[in-house]
C-alpha positions in Angstrom: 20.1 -12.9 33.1 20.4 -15.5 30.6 18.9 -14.6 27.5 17.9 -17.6 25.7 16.3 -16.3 22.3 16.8 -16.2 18.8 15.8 -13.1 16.9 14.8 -13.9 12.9 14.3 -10.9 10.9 12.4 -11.7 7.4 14.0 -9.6 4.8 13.4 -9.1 1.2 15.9 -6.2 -0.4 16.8 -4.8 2.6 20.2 -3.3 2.6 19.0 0.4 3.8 17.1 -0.6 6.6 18.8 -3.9 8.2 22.2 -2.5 9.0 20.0 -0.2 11.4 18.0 -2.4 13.1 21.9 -4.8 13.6 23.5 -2.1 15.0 20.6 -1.4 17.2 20.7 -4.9 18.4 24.9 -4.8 19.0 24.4 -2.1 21.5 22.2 -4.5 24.2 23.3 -4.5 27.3 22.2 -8.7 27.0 23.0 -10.1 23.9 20.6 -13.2 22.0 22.0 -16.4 21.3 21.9 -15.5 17.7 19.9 -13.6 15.0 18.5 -15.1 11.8 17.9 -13.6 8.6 14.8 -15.1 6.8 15.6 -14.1 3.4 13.4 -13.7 0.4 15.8 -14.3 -2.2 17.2 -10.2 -2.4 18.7 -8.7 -5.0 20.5 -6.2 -3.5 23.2 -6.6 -0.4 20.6 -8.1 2.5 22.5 -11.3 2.8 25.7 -10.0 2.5 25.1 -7.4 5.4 23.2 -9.7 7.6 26.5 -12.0 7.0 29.0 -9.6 7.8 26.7 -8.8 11.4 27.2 -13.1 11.8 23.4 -13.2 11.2 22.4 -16.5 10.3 20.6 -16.6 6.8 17.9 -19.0 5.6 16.0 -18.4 2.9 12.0 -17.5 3.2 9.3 -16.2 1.5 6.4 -13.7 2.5 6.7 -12.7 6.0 4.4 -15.5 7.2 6.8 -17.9 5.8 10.3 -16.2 6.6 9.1 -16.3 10.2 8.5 -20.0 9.9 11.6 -20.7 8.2 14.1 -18.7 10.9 12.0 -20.1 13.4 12.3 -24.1 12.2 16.4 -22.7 12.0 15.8 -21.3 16.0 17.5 -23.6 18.7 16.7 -21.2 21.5 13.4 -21.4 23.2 11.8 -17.8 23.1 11.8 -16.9 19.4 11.6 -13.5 18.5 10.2 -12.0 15.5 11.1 -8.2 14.5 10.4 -6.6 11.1 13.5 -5.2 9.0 12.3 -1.7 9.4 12.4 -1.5 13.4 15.5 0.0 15.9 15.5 -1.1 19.3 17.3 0.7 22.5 19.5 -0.6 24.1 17.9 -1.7 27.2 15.4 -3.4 24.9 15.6 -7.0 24.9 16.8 -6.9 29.2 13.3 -5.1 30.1 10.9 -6.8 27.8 12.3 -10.5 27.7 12.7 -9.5 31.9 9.0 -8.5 31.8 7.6 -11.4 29.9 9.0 -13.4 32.2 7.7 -11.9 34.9 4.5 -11.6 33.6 4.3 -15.3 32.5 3.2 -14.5 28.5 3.5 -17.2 26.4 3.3 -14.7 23.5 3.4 -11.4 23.5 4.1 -8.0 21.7 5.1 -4.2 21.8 3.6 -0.8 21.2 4.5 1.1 18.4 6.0 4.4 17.6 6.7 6.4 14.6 10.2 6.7 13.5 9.7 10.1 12.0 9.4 14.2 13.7 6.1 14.6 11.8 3.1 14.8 14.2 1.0 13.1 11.8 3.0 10.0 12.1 2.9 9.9 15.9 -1.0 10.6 15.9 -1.1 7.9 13.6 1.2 5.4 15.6 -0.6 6.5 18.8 -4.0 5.7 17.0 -3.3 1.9 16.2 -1.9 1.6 20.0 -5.2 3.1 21.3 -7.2 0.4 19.0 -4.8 -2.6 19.6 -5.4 -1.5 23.6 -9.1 -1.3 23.0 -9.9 -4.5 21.6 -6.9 -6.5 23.2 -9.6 -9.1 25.0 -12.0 -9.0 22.7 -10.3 -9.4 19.1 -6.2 -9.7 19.9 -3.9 -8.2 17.6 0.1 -8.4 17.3 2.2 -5.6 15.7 4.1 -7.8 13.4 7.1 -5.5 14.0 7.7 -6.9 17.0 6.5 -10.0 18.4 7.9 -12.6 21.0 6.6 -16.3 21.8 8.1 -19.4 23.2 9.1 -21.7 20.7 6.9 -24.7 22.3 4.0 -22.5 21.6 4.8 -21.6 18.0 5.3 -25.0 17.1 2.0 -26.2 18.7 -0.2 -23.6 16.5 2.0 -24.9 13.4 3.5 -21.4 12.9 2.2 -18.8 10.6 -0.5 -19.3 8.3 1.3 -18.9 4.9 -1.6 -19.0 2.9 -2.3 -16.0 3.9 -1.4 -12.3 1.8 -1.9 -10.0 5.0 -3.3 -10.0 9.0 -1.3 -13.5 9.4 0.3 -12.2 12.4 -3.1 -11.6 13.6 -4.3 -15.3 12.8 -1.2 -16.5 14.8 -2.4 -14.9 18.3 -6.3 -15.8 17.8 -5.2 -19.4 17.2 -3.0 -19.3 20.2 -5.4 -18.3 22.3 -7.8 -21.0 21.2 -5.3 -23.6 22.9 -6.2 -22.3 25.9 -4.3 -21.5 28.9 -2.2 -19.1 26.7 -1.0 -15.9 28.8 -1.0 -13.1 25.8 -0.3 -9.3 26.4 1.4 -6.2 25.2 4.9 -5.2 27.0 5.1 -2.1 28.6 9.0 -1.6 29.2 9.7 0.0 25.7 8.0 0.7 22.4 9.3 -0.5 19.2 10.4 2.2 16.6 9.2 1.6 13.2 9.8 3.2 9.8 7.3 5.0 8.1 8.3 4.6 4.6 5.2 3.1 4.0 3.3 5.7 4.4 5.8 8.4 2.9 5.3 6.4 -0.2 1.4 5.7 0.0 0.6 8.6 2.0 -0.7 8.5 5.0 -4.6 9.0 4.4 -4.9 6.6 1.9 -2.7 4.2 3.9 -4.9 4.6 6.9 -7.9 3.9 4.7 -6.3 0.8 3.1 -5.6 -0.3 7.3 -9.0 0.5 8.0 -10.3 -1.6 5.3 -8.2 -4.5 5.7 -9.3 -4.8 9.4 -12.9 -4.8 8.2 -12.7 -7.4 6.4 -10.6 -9.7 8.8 -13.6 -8.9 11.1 -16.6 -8.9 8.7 -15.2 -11.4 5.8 -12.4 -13.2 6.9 -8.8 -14.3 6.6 -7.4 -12.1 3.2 -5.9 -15.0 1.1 -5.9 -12.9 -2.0 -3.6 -9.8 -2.3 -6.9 -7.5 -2.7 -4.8 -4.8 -1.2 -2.2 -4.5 -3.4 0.5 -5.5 -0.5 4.3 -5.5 -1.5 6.9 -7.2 0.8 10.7 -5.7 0.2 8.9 -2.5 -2.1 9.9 0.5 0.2 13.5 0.5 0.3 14.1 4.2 -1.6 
């Protein structure tokens, strides 16, 4: 199977967690024409690392921005867009590129899971799966962790909204599907496993609450062009 996509990673101080995620992606059974590093202008080692992996590294901005920057760098046509924090088997990109293919998506997404033994975490992870599934027709969401769409289609929505501080990735999917004629859906081959630093540093009520909120106010208010939230990009690395 020829795998024709490009993988961009946005990254800002990321030297703990990337090496993870590149190793994960050395061990596919199919390899991607290349991986891009969308880079925020680190401090620490990101670039260096993501060079030594023979990442390719632009630089970016907030993750709306460093996805539009690796993608404008992309020359493949299926782009896709995984967050720093992620490790993927090694059968991942063969079954879910294989799938969206099959299933004819123009964009689609993955399922989450906790990268953690607590049982909080998992209830947690399994929580924001049973929502995404519940509301996937009415109000579509993407877990920005993880999300793959054909380059033609990116380009035709104009990319990410950068103006916005949080739920961008959600913006992305609701204006794709008001093109029309745009196949959407969440991959069932693998789930994508994602750090929970986040919420080890937050903790995970108040985190949940904050999550809650934010989605009330996508739904009630409207797009979140102010940081109300407090959100830091690159501010969970220890």
């Amino acid at each position: 199977m020829d795998l024709s996509v490009s993988i961009v990673i946005p990254t800002f101080n990321e030297e703990k967690y990337l090496p993870k995620l590149l190793k994960s992606i050395e061990k596919q059974t199919i390899q991607p024409k290349e991986i891009i590093v969308s880079d925020a202008f680190s401090t620490d080692d990101t670039r260096k690392i993501a060079r030594s992996f023979g990442c390719k590294v632009v630089d970016g901005g907030l993750p709306g921005k460093a996805r539009n920057c690796g993608a404008q760098a992309a020359t493949q046509p299926l782009l896709l867009f995984l967050d720093a924090d992620v490790i993927i088997p090694p059968k991942f990109l063969e079954k879910t590129i294989e799938e969206m293919m099959r299933k004819n998506y123009d964009i689609a997404t993955c399922y989450v899971r906790a990268m953690s033994p607590l049982k909080i975490d998992k209830i947690l992870y399994e929580s924001i799966n049973y929502y995404a599934r519940l509301t996937k027709k009415i109000y579509p969401h993407l877990a920005g962790a993880c999300i793959f769409v054909k380059k033609s289609l990116h380009s035709k929505v104009n990319g990410f909204d950068e103006t916005l501080v949080l739920g961008e990735e959600h913006d992305y999917v609701r204006r794709a599907k008001k093109l029309g004629r745009v196949h959407y859906g969440y991959l069932q081959a693998y789930k994508v496993s994602h750090s929970v630093r986040r919420q080890a540093k937050e903790g995970r009520m108040y985190l949940s609450l904050k999550y809650i909120l934010i989605e009330f106010h996508l739904i009630f208010i409207g797009k979140i062009k102010k940081n109300y939230f407090n959100y830091k990009f690159g501010e969970y690395t220890k």
